[in-house]
GUVO-264525 format. One record per residue (C-alpha): z, x, y; residue in one letter. Coordinates in steps of 0.001 Angstrom, whole numbers, padded with zeros to 6 digits, always signed. Last residue first. Example, Ala and Ser with C-alpha at 12.3 -4.5 7.8 and 13.67 -1.06 7.14 Angstrom:
<midrens>
+007140+013670-001060S/+007800+012300-004500A/
</midrens>
This chain:
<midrens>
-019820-026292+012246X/-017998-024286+009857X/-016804-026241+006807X/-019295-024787+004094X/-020605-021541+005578X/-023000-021854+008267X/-026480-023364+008530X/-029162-021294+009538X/-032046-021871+011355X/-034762-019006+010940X/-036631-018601+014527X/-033795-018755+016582X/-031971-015427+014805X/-029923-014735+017795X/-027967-017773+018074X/-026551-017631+014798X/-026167-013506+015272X/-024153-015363+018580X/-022017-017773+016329X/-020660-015200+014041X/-021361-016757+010330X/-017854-018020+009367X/-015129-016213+007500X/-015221-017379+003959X/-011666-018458+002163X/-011528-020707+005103X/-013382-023445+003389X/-010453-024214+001438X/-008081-024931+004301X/-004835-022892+005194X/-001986-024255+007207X/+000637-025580+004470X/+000291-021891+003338X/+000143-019949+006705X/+003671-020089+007829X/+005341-020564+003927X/+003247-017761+002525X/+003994-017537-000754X/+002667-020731-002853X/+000100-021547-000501X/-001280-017779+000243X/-001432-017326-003856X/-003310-020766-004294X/-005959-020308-001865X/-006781-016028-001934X/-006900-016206-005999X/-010486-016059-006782X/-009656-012643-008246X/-012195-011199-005708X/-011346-013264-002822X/-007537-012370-002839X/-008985-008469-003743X/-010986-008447-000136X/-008300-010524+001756X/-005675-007986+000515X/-007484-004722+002152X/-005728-002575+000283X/-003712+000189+001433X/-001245-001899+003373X/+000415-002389+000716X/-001180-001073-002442X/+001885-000070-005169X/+004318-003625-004645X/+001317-005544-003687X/-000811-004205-006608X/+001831-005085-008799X/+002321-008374-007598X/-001971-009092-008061X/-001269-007978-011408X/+001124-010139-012365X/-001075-013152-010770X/-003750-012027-012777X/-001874-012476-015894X/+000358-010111-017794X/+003813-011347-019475X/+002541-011159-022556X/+001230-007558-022403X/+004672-006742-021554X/+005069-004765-018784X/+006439-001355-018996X/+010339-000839-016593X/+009539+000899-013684X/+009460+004891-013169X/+007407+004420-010427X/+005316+006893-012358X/+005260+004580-015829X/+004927+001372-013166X/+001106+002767-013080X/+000397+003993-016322X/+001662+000672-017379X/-000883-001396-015270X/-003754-000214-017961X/-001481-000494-020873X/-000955-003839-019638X/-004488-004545-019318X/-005592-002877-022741X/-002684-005279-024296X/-003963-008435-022015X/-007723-007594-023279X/-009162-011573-022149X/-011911-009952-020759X/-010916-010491-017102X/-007812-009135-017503X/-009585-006106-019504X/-011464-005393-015837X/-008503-006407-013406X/-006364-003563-015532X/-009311-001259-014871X/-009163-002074-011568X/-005609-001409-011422X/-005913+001895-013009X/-008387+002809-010590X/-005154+001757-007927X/-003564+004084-008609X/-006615+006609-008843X/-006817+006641-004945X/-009158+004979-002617X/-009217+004624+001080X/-006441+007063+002091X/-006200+007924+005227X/-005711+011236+007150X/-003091+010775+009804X/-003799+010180+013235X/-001843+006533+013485X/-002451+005661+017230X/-000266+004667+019960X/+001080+007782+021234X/+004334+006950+022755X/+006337+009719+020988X/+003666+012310+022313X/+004364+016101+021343X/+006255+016127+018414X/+003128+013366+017132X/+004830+010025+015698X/+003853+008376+012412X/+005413+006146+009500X/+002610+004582+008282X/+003470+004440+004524X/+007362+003930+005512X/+006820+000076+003900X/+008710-002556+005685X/+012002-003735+006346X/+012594-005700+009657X/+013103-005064+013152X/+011253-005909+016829X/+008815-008065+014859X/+009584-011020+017141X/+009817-012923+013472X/+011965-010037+011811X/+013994-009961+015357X/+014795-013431+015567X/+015883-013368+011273X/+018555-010526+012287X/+018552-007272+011266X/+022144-006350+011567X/+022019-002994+012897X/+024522-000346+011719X/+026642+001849+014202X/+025448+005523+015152X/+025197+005065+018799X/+026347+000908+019545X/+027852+002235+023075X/+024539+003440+024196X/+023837+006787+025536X/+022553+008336+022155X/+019960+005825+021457X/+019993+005451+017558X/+021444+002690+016513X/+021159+002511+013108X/+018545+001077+010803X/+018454+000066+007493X/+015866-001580+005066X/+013009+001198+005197X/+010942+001150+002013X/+009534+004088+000498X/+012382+006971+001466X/+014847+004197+000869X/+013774+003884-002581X/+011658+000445-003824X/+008793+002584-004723X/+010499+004452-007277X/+011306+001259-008845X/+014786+001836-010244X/+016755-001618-008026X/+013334-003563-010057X/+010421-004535-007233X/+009486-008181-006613X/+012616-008757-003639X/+010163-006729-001184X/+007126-008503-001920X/+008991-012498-002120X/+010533-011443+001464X/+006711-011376+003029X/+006227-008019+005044X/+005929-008000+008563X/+002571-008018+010814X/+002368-006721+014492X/+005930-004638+014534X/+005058-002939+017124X/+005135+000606+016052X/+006230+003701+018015X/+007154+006344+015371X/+008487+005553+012143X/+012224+004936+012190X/+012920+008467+011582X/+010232+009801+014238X/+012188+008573+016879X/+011634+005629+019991X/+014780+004717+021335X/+017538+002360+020366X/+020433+000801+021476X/+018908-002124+023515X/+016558-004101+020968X/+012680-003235+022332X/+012856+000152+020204X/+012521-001069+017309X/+008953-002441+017553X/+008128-002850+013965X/+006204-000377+011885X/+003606-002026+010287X/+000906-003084+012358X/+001912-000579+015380X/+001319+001986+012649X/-001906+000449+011086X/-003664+001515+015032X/-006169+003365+014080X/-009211+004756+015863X/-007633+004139+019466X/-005761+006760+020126X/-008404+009191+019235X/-010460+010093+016634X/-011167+013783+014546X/-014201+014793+016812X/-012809+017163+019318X/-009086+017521+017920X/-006223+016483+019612X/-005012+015216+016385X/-007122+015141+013407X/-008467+012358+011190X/-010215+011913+008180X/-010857+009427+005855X/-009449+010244+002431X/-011572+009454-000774X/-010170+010103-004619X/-006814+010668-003855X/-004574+011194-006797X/-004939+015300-006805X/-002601+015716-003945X/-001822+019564-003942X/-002066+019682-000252X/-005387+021356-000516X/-006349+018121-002344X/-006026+015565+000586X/-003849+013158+001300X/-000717+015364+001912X/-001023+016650+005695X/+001193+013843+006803X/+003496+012276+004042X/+001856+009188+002578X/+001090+010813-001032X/+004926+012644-001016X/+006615+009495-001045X/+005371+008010-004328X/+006234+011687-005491X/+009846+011567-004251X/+011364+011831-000660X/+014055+014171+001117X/+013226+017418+001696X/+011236+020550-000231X/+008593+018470-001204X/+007994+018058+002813X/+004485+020508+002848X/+002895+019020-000098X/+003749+017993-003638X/+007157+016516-005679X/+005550+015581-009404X/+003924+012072-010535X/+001658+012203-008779X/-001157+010319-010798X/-004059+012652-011988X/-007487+013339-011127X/-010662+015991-012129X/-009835+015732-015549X/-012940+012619-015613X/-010845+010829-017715X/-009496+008024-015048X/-012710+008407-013037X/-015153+007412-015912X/-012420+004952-017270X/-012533+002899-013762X/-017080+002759-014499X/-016486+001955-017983X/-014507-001189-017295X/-016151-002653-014302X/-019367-001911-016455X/-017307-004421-018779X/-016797-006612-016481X/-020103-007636-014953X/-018709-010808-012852X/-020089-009253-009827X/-016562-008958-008284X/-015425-007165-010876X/-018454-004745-010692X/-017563-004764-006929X/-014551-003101-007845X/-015568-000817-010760X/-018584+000822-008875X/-015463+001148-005805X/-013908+003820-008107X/-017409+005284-009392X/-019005+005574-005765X/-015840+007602-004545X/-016126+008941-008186X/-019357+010649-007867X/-018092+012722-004760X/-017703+011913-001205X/-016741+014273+001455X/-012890+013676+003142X/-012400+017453+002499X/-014897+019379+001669X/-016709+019979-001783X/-016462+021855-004253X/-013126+020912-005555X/-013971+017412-005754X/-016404+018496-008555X/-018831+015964-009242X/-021336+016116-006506X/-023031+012956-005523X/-026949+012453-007269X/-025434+009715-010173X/-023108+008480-008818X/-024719+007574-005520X/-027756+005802-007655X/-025558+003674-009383X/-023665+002793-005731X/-026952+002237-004972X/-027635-000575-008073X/-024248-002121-007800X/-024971-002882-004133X/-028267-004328-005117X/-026381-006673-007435X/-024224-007818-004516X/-026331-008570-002606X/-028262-010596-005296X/-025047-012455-006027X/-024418-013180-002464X/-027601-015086-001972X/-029430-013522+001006X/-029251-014617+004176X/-032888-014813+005287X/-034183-012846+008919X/-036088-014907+011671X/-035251-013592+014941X/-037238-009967+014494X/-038038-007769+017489X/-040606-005041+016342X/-040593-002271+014391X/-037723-003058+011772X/-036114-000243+010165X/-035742-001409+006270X/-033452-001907+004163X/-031697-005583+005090X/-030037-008007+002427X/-029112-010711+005044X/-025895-012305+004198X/-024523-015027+001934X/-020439-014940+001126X/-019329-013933+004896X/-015867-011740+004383X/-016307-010117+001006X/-020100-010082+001010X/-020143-008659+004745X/-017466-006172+004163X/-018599-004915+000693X/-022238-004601+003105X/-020265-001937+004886X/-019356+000157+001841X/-022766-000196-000069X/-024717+001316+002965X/-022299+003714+002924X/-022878+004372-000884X/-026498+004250-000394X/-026442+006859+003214X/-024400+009007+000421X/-026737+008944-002462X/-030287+009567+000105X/-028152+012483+001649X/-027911+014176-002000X/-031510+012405-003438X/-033287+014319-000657X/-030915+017733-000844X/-031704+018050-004573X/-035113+019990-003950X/-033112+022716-001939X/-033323+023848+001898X/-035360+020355+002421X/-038362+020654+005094X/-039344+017090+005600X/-042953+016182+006020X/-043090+014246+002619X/-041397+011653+004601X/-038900+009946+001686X/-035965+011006+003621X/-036463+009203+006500X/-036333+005652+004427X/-032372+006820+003337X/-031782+008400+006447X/-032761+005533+008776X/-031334+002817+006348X/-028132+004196+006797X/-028226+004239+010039X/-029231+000252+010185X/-026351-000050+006964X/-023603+001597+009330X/-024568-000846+012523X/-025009-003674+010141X/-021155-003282+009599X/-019958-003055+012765X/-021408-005941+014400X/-020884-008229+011304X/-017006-006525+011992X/-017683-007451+015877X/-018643-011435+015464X/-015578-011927+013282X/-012949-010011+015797X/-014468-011707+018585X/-014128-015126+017423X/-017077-017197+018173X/-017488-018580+014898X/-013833-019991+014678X/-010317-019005+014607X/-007715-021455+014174X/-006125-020123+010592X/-002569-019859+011706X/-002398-016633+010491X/-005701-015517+011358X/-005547-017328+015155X/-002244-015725+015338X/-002945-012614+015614X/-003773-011956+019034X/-000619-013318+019999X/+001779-010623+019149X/+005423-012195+019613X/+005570-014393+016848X/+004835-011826+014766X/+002247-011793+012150X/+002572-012149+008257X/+002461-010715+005279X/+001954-010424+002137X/+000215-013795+000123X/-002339-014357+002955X/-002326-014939+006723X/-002354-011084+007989X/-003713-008901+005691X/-007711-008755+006890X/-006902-009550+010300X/-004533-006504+010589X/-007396-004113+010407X/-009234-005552+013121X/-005870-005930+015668X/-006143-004858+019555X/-009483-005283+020228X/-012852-004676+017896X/-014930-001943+020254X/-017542-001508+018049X/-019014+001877+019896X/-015823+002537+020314X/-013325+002081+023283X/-010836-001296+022638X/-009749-000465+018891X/-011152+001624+016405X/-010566-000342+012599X/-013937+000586+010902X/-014599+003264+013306X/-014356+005638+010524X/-017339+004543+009032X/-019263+005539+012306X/-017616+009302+011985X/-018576+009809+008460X/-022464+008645+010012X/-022340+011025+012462X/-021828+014068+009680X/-024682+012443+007776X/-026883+012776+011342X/-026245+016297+011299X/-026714+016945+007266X/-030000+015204+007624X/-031231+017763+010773X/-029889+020689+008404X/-031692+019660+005245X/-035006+019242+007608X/-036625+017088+010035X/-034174+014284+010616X/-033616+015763+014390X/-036945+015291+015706X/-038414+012328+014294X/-035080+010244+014445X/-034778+011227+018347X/-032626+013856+020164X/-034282+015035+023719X/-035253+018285+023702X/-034046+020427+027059X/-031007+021873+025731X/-032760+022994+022585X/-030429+025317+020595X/-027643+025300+023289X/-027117+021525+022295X/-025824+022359+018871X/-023880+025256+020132X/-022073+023433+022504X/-019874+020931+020173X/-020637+019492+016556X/-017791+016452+017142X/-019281+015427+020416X/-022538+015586+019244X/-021886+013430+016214X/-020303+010516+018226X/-023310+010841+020521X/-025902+010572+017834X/-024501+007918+016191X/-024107+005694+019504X/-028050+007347+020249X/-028572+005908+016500X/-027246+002303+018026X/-029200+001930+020462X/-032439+003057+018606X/-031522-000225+016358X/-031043-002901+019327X/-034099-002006+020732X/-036007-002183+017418X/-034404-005466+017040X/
</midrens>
């Protein structure tokens, strides 16, 4: 364990180093960087904080990593439910959609992988920082880096409790080799994730302003407070926790042209997926937490940290008559496509049903071929190949300088106050408050410009459609499936690939087979249906 543990805080370290850049190292070229000597002092915890941001973000890296996680670990977590599904041409998805993975799958075994690395580092600051040998520049600076190692802690284990029901509660730094740890009853992890992200809310900053961009704040821990609260069962603190954020003043939906393109063709739905426009310097004051990237930047990912582009936008280009452009989005490959039910559920005035929102046409665009300028038929071949289909324009992506690049290296969203609302909406659904709840959802379709909902007409599968038609692709749809209890019946009733398929024990991914392995001296037996 211990082994395993100072491996990965050198990963940490050397992500961090290679983001902070010579004059780090010139200080002490000849020091070697260890816990004791860099999580000294304000500046030492503000180092290793910085390498922790960059570990998060390796949530969906691909192939060179430290959690290298293959071609697809975002699309895993959409593909096979009530939105989508993958192409018949991209095999490394179908195991998800056709529901024949198992416990040795890689992409299960690496997101455990990932996750306990961000809670092990997180566990490092958050014990580190109660050595009364640390030199803090102000008294606050403890419970500061203490709040945001808690809310990352809280952020990986959402993946564990989501995706493997029972898991080892872990916080402390083990000193020797351990094979014998507990999984811990999902309601207890899940009530000690409540707790930090408590604690986060309290000792984050407040004002987004103040702080820089992609940095947490108290309603980061607030937004996903409500979400888990939900999921806890404790709806009410789901409640107060969404309404915190919502009339905080600090956040409002866009519901006004922002950002560098206001000036061309979009609307305000639009303008939050433009690039340069998550973040508030743009004017975007929706967002609540943006991951952040930067092209050909030392430190701000590579080709390989995201690759939700080739997930959404389909590979166009393969059908002779076009080339790769920035107005069809860049060079996707059409890995998952939309389910038909999602694109018919929007009204012809939905804001985001507009052609600047959803792409439904194409035209030839390859200005040597005979077919330059005429209409494509989409055909039902190339929606299943993935090589054309409509789909959301939120990952639209393509560098002037690289049209092959493969990655996505715009900022992300994570949370915005869309889908607050939402969780609010989830909240009063839960307490049987369907005129709160629609009021909830109504500030929602009101900047879509969509017709209100009824309160009679709400129910959790309403909701669940309006999340689709505002959250694709931003959510991750296995997580709120799970949450509303929902994942089973919605994926049989709209998913005709994957619904006759699906099993009820698959709503849990299995334990990984080699952390099965590895912890000899505590047998475990896996989640219900997994041998």
């Amino acid at each position: 364990m211990k082994k395993h543990i100072n491996n990965l805080f050198i990963g940490m370290l050397l992500l961090m180093l290679c983001a902070c850049g010579d004059s780090f190292l010139d200080e002490d070229p000849k020091n070697f960087l260890t816990i004791e000597n860099v999580l000294v002092d304000s500046k030492g915890f503000e180092t290793i904080t910085t390498g922790l941001y960059a570990y998060v973000r390796e949530e969906f890296e691909t192939w060179s990593g430290m959690v290298a996680q293959t071609a697809c670990p975002y699309e895993v977590l959409q593909t096979g439910l009530d939105i989508c599904t993958s192409s018949s041409e991209d095999k490394t998805l179908a195991n998800f959609t056709e529901y024949i993975y198992n416990p040795a799958n890689t992409y299960i075994q690496n997101r455990w992988k990932w996750a306990y690395g961000v809670i092990t580092n997180a566990n490092i600051m958050i014990n580190k920082a109660e050595d009364p040998s640390v030199r803090w520049d102000k008294e606050e600076d403890k419970l500061f880096y203490q709040a945001g190692a808690r809310f990352f802690r809280t952020y990986a284990y959402r993946y564990l409790v989501y995706l493997y029901g029972d898991v080892p509660w872990v916080t402390q730094v083990e000193d020797n080799f351990r094979t014998d740890f507990e999984r811990t009853p999902k309601a207890e992890v899940l009530a000690n994730m409540i707790e930090d992200l408590e604690f986060a809310a309290k000792y984050l900053p407040e004002n987004p302003d103040k702080v820089a961009d992609g940095k947490l704040t108290k309603w980061v821990a607030l937004h996903l407070l409500s979400e888990l609260c939900n999921f806890s069962g404790d709806y009410k603190r789901a409640e107060t926790a969404a309404l915190e954020v919502i009339n905080s003043s600090y956040f409002q939906l866009m519901d006004y042209r922002f950002g560098e393109s206001k000036g061309e063709a979009g609307d305000p739905f639009s303008d939050l997926f433009k690039e340069n426009n998550q973040n508030r310097k743009s004017g975007n004051l929706e967002s609540l937490f943006v991951i952040q990237f930067a092209y050909k930047i030392n430190g701000g990912g590579n080709s390989n940290t995201d690759w939700s582009r080739r997930a959404w936008v389909p590979g166009y280009f393969d059908i002779p008559g076009f080339v790769i452009s920035k107005e069809y989005g860049g060079r996707g490959r059409g890995q998952i496509y939309p389910l038909s039910w999602w694109l018919d559920s929007y009204e012809d005035n939905d804001m985001r049903n507009s052609p600047c929102n959803i792409r439904r046409e194409y035209y030839y665009n390859d200005p040597d071929s005979p077919l330059f300028g005429q209409k494509h038929e989409i055909t039902e071949i190339n929606i299943k190949k993935g090589h054309c289909y409509p789909t959301t324009t939120k990952f639209d992506y393509m560098p002037e300088d690289n049209e092959t690049f493969n990655g996505n290296m715009k900022d992300k969203i994570r949370f915005r106050l869309a889908e607050t609302y939402l969780l609010l909406a989830e909240a009063y659904i839960n307490q049987n408050d369907l005129a709160k709840a629609a009021e909830a959802i109504n500030k929602v379709r009101a900047r879509a410009q969509a017709t209100p909902v009824q309160a009679s007409d709400v129910d959790m599968d309403y909701l669940l459609d309006e999340r689709a038609r505002e959250l694709l692709g931003e959510e991750m749809r296995r997580f709120t499936l799970i949450r509303t209890a929902k994942l089973l019946e919605r994926t049989r009733k709209l998913n005709p690939v994957s619904g006759p398929i699906i099993q009820d024990h698959h709503v849990l991914w299995p334990i990984p087979q080699n952390v099965m392995d590895a912890n000899s001296g505590k047998v475990w037996e896996n989640n219900p249906g997994w041998s």
